[in-house]
C-alpha positions in Angstrom: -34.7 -113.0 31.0 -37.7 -110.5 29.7 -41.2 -110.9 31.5 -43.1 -112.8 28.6 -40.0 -113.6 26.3 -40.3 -117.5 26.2 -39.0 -117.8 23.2 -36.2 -115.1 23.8 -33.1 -114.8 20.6 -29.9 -113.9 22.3 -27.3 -112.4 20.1 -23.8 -113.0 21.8 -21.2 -110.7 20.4 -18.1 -108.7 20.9 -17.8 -105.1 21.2 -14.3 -104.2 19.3 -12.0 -101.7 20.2 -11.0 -99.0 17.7 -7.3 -99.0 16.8 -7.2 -95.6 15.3 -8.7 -94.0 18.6 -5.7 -96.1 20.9 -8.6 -99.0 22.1 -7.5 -102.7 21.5 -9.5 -105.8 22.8 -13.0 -106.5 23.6 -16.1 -106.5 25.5 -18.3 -109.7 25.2 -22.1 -108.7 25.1 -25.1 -111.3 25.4 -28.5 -109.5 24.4 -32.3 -110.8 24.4 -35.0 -109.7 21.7 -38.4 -110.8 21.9 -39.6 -113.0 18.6 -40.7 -109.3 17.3 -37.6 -108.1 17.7 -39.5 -104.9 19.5 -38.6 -106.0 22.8 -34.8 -106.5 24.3 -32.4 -106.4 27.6 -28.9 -106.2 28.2 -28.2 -109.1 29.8 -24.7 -109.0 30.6 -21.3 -107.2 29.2 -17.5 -108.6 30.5 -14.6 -107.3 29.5 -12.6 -110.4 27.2 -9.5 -112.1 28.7 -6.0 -112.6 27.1 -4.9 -111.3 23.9 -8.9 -109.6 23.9 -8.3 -107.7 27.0 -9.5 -104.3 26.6 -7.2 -101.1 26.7 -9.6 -98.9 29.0 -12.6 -99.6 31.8 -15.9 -98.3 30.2 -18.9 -96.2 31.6 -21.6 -96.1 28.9 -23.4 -98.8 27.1 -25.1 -97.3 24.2 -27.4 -99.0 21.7 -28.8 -97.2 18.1 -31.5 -99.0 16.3 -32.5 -99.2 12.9 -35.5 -100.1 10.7 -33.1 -102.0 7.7 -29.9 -104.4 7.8 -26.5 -103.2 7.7 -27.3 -99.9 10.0 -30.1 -98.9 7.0 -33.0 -97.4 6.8 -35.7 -95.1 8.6 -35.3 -94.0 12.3 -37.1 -96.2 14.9 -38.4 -94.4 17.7 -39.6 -93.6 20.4 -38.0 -96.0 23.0 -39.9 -96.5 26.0 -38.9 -99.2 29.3 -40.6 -101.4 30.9 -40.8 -101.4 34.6 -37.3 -102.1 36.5 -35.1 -100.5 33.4 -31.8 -100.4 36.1 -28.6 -101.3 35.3 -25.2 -101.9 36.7 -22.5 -103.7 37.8 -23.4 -107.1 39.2 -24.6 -108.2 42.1 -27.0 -105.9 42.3 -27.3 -104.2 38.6 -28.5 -101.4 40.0 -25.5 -98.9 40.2 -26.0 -97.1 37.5 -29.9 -95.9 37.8 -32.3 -95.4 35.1 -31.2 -95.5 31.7 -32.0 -92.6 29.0 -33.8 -92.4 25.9 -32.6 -90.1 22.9 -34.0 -89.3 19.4 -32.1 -85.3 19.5 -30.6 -84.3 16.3 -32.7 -86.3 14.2 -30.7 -89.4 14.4 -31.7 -93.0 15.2 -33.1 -93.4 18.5 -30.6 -94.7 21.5 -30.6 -96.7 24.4 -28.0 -95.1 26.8 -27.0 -96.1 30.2 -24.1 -94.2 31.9 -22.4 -95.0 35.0 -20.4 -92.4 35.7 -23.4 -89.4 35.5 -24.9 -91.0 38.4 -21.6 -90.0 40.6 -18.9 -88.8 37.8 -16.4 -89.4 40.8 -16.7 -93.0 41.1 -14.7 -95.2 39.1 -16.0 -98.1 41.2 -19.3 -97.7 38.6 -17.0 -98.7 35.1 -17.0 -101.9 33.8 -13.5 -103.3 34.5 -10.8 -104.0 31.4 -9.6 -106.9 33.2 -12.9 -108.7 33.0 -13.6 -108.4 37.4 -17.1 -107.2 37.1 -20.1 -108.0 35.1 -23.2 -105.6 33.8 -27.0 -106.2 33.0 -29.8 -104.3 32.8 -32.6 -105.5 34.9 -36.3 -105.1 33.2 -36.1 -104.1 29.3 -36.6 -101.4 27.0 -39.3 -101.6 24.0 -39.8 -100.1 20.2 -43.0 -99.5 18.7 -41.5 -101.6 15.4 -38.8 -104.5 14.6 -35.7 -103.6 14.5 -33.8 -104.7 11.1 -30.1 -104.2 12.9 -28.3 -101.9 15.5 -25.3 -100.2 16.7 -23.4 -101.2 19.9 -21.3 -99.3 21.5 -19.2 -99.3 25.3 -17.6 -96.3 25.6 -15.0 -94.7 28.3 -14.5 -91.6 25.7 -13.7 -93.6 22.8 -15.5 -96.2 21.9 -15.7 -100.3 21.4 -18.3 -100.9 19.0 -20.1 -103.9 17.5 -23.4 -103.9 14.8 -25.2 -106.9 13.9 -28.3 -107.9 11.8 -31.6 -108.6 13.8 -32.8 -112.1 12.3 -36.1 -113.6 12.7 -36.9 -116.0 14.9 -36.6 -120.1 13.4 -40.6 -120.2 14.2 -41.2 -116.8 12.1 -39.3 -117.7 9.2 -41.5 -121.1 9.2 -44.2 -119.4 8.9 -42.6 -118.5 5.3 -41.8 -122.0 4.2 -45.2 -122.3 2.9 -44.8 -119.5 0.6 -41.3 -119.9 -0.3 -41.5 -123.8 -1.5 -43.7 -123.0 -4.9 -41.5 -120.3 -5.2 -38.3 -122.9 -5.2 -40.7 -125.4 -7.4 -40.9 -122.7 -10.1 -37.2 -121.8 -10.1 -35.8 -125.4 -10.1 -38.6 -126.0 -13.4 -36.9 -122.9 -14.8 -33.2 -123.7 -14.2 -34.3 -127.3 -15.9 -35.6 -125.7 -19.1 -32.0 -123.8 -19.6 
């Protein structure tokens, strides 16, 4: 768990193949965020079982973040790490190094680990189709802003990708209630003129 992340959301989630690039199955991925959603960690990715079992071993996690929900808005940048940003295949999740930051090209920011550009020639670095190994980043990796959703992807060439919404914490959206009640009052007094 993140150094001063009490009250830590964790967004479990799978990371789906792409049929029209030959990749069927799924990766199941469990990420923290801090209550400002400015602050998250990898915790772990595992390849699914059974009919989810993934059609290739990957060597990249790769995370794109952006300001607005659905993939929307403004580029959010730059990424920067907090001390112990290592990641790799468990026990030790430290395999694959340091991970890299990119805003090139004018694009979204990403979050990039990869595996196989620490030693290209060793397999022994992917995260396993048949669910054998496990990946986390230690330490985490920051934003200067909340995040309003991002872009997951594992990749081994092509890709198995996942985007979700980045929700407010329970506490932060009680800290609307008292705004959003008089609001509710005026709408019901409304609807019972009609």
């Amino acid at each position: 768990m993140l150094a001063g992340m009490a009250h830590a959301t964790l967004y479990n989630f799978n990371a789906v193949g792409i049929p029209s690039d030959g990749q069927f199955g799924s990766y199941h991925v469990v990420v923290s965020a801090n209550t400002l959603s400015t602050s998250f960690q990898v915790v772990s990715v595992v390849a699914n079982g059974g009919a989810q079992t993934p059609t290739s071993n990957v060597f990249q996690v790769r995370m794109y973040f952006y300001s607005g929900k659905n993939e929307t808005g403004v580029n959010i940048g730059p990424v920067s790490f907090t001390p112990g940003s290592t990641g790799g295949i468990s026990p030790a999740n430290n395999n694959w190094g340091a991970a890299l930051v990119s805003n090139a090209g004018g694009g979204n920011p990403q979050f990039s680990h990869y595996g196989e550009f620490k030693n290209v020639n060793a397999p022994a670095n992917d995260i396993l189709r048949t669910g054998a190994n496990t990946w986390g980043q230690n330490g985490a990796f920051t934003l200067p802003t909340g995040v309003g959703s991002i872009e997951f992807q594992l990749n081994d060439g092509f890709a198995y990708v996942a985007d979700f919404n980045v929700v407010p914490e329970a506490s932060s959206l009680a800290l609307l209630l008292p705004a959003l009640i008089p609001m509710g009052l005026v709408l019901r007094r409304r609807s019972a003129r009609k």
